[in-house]
C-alpha positions as CSV (number, residue, x, y, z in Angstrom):
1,X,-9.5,-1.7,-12.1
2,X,-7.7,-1.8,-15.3
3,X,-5.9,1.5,-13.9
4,X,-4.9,-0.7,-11.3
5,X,-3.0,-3.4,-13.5
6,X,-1.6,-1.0,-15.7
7,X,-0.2,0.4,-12.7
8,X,1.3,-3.0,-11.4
9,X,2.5,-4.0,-14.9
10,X,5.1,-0.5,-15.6
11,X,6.1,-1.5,-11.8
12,X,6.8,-4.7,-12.6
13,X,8.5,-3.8,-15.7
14,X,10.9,-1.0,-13.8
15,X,11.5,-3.2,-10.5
16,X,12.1,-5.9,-13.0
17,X,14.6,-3.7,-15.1
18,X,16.5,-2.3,-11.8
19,X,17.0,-5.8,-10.9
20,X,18.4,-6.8,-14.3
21,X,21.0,-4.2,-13.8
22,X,21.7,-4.9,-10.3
23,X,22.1,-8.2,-11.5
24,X,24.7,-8.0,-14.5
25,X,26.8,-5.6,-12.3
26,X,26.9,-7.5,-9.6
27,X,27.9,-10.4,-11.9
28,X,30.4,-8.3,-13.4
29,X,32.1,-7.6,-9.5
30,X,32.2,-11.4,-9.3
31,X,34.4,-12.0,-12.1
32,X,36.8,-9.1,-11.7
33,X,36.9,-11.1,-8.5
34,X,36.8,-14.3,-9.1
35,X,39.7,-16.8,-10.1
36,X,37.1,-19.7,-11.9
37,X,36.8,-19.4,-15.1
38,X,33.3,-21.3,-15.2
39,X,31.9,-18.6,-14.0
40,X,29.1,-17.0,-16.6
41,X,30.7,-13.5,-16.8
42,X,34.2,-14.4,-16.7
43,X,34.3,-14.6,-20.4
44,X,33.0,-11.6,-20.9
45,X,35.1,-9.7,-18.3
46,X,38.4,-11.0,-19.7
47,X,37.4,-9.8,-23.3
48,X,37.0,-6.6,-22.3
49,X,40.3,-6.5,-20.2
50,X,42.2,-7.5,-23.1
51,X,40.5,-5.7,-26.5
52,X,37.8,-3.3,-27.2
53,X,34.2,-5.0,-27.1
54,X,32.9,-6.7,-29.8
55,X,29.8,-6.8,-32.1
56,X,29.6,-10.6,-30.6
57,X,30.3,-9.5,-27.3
58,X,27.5,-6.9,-27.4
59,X,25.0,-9.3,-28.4
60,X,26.0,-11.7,-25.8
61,X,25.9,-8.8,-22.7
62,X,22.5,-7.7,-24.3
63,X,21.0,-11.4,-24.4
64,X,22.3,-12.1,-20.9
65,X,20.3,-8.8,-19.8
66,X,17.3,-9.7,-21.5
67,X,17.7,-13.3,-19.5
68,X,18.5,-11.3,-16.2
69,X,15.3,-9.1,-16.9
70,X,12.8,-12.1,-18.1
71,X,14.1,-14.1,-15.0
72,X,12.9,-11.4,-12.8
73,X,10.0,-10.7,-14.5
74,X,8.4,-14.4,-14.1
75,X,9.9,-13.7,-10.1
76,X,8.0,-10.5,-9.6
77,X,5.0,-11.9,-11.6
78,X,3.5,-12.6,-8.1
79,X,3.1,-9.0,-7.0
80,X,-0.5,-8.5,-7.0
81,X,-1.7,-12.1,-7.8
82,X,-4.7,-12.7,-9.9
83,X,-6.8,-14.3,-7.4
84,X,-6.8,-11.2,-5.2
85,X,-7.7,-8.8,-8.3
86,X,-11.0,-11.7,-9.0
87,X,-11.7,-11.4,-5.0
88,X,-11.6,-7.3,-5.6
89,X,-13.8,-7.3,-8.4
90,X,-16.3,-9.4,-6.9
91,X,-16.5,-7.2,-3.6
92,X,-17.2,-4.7,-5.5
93,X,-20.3,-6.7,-7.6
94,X,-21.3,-7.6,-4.3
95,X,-21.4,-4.2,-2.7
96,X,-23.6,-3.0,-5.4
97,X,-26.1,-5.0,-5.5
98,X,-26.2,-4.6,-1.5
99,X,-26.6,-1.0,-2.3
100,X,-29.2,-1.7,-4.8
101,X,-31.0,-4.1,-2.6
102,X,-31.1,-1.3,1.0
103,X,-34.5,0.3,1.0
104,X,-33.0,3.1,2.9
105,X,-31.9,4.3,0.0
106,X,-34.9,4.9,-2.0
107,X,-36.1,8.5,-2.7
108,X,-39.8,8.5,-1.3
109,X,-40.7,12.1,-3.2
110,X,-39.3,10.6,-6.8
111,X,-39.7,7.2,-6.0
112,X,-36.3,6.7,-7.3
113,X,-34.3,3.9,-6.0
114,X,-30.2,3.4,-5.6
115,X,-28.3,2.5,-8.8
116,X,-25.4,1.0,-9.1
């Protein structure tokens, strides 16, 4: 099981990541685009028309990734909800002690029964 969530977890993280890019590019289309300046990357896009980028600028494009990214991370936090991994694990309790409980399963020669 914990397999399982590690599992979910780094593709939460990458789906999350892809998204974040898709994101900022997509915002940067929009602004070479667009002709309103209220706009979030319209800032961002005319500074880098005009001059090279700076160190402000780079801290600014990194925060609004990190914002893009945390936004889809809560959105994909869904994927595999917590309920259904508590429902999984108590199958599986369940199962067990079914197995432990079947009589057909006992070894008559060793008198050894099922163990779970």
């Amino acid at each position: 099981m914990n397999k399982l969530i590690i599992i979910i977890f780094v593709v939460q993280i990458f789906l999350s990541s892809m998204a974040a890019c898709l994101d900022l590019y997509s915002e940067f289309q929009l602004a070479a685009e667009s002709k309103y300046d209220y706009l979030g990357m319209q800032y961002f896009y005319k500074s880098l028309q005009v001059n090279a980028p700076t160190e402000l600028d780079n801290v600014a494009l990194v925060l609004w990734g990190l914002q893009s990214f945390g936004r889809w991370f809560i959105v994909l936090s869904n994927l595999m909800s917590i309920s259904l991994i508590l429902t999984l694990e108590t199958v599986k309790v369940l199962q067990g002690e079914f197995i432990k409980w079947d009589i057909d399963l006992v070894d008559t020669d060793r008198g050894i029964t099922a163990k779970v």
